[in-house]
N, CA and C of each residue as an Amber inpcrd file, in Angstrom:
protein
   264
 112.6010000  92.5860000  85.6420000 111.2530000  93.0850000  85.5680000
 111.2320000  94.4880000  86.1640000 110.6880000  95.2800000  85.7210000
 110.4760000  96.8030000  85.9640000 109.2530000  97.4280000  85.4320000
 109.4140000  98.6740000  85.7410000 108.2100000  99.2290000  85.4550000
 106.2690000  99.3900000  85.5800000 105.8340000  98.9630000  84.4830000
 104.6280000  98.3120000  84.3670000 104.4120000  97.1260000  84.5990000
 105.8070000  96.1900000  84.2430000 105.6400000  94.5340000  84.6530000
 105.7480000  94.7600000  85.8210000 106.5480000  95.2540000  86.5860000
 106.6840000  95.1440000  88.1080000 105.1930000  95.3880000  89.0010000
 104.6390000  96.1790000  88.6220000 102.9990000  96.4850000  88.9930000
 102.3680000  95.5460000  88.7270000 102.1230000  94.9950000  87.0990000
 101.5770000  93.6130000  87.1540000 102.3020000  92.4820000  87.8370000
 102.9300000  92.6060000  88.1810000 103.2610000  91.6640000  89.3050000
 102.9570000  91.2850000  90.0030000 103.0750000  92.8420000  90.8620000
 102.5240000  93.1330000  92.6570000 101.0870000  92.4520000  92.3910000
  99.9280000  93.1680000  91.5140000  98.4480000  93.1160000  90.9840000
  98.5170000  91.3830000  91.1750000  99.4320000  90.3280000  90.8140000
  99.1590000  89.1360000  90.8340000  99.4410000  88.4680000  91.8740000
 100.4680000  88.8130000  92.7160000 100.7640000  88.0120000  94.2590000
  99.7690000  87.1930000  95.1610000  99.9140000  86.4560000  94.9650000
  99.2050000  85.1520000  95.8410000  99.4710000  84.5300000  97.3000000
 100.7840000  84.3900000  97.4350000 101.5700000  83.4370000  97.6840000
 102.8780000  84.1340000  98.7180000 103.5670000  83.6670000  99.7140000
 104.5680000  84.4370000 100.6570000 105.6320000  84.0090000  99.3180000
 105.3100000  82.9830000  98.6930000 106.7960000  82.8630000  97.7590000
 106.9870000  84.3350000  96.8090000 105.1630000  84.2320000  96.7560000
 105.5790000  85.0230000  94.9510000 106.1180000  86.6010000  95.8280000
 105.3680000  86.7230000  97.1170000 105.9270000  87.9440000  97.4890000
 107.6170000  88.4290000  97.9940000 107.9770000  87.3460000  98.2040000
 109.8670000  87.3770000  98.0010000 110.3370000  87.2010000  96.7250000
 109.5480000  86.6360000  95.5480000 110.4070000  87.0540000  94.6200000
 109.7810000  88.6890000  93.9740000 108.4990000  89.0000000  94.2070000
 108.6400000  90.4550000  93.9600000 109.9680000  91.4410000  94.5560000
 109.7180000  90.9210000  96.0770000 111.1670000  91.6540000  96.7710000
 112.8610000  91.7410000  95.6950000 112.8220000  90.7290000  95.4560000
 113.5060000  90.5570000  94.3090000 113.7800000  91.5750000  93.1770000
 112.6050000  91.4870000  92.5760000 112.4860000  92.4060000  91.4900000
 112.1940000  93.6620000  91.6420000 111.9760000  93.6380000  93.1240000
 111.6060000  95.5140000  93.1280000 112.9760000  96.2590000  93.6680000
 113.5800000  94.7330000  94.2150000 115.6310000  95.6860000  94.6470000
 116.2260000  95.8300000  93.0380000 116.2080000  94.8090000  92.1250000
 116.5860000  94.9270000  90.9820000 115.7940000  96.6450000  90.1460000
 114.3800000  96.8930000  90.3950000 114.0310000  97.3950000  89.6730000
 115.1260000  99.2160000  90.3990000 114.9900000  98.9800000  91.8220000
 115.7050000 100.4710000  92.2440000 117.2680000 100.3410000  91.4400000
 117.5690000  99.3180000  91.2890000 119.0500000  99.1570000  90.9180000
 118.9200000  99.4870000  89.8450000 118.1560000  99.4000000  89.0710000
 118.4320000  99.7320000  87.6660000 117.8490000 100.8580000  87.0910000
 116.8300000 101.5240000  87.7890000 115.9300000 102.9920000  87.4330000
 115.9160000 103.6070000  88.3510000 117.0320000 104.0130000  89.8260000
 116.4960000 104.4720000  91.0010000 116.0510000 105.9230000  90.5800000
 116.6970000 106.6680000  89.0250000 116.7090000 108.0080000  88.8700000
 115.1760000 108.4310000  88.5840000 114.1530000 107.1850000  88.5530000
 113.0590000 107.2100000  87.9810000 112.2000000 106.6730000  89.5710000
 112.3260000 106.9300000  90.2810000 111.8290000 106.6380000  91.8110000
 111.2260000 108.4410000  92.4860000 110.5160000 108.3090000  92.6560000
 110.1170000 109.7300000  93.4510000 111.1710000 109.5420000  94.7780000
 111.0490000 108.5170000  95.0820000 111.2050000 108.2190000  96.7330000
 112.4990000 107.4620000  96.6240000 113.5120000 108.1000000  97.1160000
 114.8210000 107.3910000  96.7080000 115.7700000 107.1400000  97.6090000
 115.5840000 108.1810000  99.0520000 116.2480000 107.3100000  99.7090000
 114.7150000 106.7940000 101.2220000 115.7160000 106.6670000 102.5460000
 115.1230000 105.4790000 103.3020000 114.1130000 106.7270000 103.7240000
 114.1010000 107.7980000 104.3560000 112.8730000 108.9180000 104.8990000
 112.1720000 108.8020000 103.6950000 112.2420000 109.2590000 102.6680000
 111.2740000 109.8930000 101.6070000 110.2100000 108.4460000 101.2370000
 111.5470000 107.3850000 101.2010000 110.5040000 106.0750000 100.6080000
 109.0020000 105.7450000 101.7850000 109.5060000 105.9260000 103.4450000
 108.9380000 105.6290000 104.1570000 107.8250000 106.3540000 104.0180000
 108.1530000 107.8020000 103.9160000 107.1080000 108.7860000 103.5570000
 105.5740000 108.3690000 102.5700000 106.2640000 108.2520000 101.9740000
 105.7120000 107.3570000 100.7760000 104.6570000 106.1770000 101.3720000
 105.2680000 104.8540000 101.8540000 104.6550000 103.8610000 102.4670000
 103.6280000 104.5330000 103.4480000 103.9790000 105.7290000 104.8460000
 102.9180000 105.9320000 105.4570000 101.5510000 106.3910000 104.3590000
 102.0160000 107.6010000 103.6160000 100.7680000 107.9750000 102.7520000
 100.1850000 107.0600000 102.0360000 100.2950000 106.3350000 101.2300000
  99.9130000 104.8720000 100.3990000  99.0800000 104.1790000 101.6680000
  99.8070000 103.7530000 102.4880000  99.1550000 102.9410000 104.0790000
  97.9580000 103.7290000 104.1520000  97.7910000 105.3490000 104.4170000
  96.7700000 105.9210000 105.1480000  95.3900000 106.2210000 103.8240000
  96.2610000 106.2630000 102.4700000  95.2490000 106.7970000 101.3270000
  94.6980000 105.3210000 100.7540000  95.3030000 103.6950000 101.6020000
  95.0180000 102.6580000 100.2720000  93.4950000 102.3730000  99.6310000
  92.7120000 102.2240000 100.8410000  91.2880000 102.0710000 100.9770000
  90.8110000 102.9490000  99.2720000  91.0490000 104.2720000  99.5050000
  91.1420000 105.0290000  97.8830000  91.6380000 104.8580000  97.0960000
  92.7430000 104.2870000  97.1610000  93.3530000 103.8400000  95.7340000
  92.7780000 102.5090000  94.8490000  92.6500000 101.3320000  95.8590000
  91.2660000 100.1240000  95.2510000  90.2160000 100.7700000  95.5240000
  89.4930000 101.5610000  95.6300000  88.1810000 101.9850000  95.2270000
  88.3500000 102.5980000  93.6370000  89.4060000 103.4300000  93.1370000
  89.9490000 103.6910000  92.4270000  90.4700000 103.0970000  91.3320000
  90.8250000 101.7390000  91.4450000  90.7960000 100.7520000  90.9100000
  89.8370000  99.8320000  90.5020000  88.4760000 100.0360000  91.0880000
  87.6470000  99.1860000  91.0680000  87.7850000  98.1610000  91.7480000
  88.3090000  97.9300000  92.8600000  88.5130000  96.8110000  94.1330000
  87.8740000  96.9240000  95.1800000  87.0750000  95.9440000  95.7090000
  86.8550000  95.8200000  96.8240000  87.3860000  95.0310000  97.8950000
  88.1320000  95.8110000  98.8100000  89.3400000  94.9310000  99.4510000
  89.2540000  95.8290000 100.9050000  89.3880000  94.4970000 102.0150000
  89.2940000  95.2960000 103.1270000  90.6440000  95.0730000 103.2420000
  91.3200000  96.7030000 104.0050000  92.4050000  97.0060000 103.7920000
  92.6830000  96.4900000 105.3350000  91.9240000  96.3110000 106.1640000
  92.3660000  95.9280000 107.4690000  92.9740000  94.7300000 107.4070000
  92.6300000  93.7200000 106.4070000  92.9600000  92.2280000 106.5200000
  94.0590000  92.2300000 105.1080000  95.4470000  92.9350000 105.4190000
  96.3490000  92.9340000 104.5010000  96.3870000  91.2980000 103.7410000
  97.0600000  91.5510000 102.7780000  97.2770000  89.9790000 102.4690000
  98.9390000  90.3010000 101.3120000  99.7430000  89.6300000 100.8300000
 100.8960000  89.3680000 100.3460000 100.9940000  90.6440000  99.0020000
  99.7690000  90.4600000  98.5190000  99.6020000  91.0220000  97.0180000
  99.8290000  92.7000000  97.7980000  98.8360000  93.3460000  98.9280000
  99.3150000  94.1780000  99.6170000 100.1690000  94.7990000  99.6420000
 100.4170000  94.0580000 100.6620000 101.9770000  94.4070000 100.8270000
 102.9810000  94.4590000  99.8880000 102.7930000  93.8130000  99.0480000
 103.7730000  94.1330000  97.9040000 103.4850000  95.4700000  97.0720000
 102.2990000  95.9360000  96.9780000 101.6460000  96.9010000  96.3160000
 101.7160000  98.3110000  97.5180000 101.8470000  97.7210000  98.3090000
 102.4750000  99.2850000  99.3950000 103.5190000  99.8310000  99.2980000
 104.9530000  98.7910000  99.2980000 106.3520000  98.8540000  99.2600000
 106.3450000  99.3040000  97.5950000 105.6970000  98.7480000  96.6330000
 105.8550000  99.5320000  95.2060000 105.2430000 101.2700000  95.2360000
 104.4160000 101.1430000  95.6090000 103.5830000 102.5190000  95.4390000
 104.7290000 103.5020000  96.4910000 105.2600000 102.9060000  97.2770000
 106.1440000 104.1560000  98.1340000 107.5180000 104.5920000  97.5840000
 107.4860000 103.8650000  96.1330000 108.8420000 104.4830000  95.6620000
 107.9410000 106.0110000  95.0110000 106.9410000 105.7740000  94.6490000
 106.5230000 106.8130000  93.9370000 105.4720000 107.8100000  94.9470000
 105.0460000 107.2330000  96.0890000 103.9360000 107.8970000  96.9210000
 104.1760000 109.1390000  97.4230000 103.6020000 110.5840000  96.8680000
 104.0490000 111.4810000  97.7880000 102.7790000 111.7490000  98.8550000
């Protein structure tokens, strides 16, 4: 899974399971497209995660979500660690 599926993914996470097998698919997805990653190695990705962390509140407003970002939940977190391959 990559790409756009990998996003619909994250978008569906429920569950601590479903969020280890995203983990899964998001090491597979660097393994197989890392040349397509903004954020490629361990500084730049982190980089990434802080900005995503500090901008998320805007990004589901942006989305049309209403989600308090204080009370993370699985789907989250999975959607932080995706967005920081690409977050500048």
């Amino acid at each position: 899974m990559t790409g756009d599926d990998l996003f619909d993914y994250a978008a569906s996470i429920k569950s601590r399971r479903d969020f280890i097998q995203f983990l899964q698919f998001l090491k597979a997805d660097y393994r197989a497209r890392n040349n397509e990653w903004q954020n490629k190695d361990l500084e730049s990705y982190l980089d990434g995660l802080f900005g995503f962390a500090n901008d998320m509140d805007s990004y589901y407003k942006n989305m049309g979500e209403t989600v308090d970002v204080e009370a993370i939940t699985w789907r989250m977190a999975a959607q932080m660690l995706l967005a920081a391959s690409v977050y500048e």
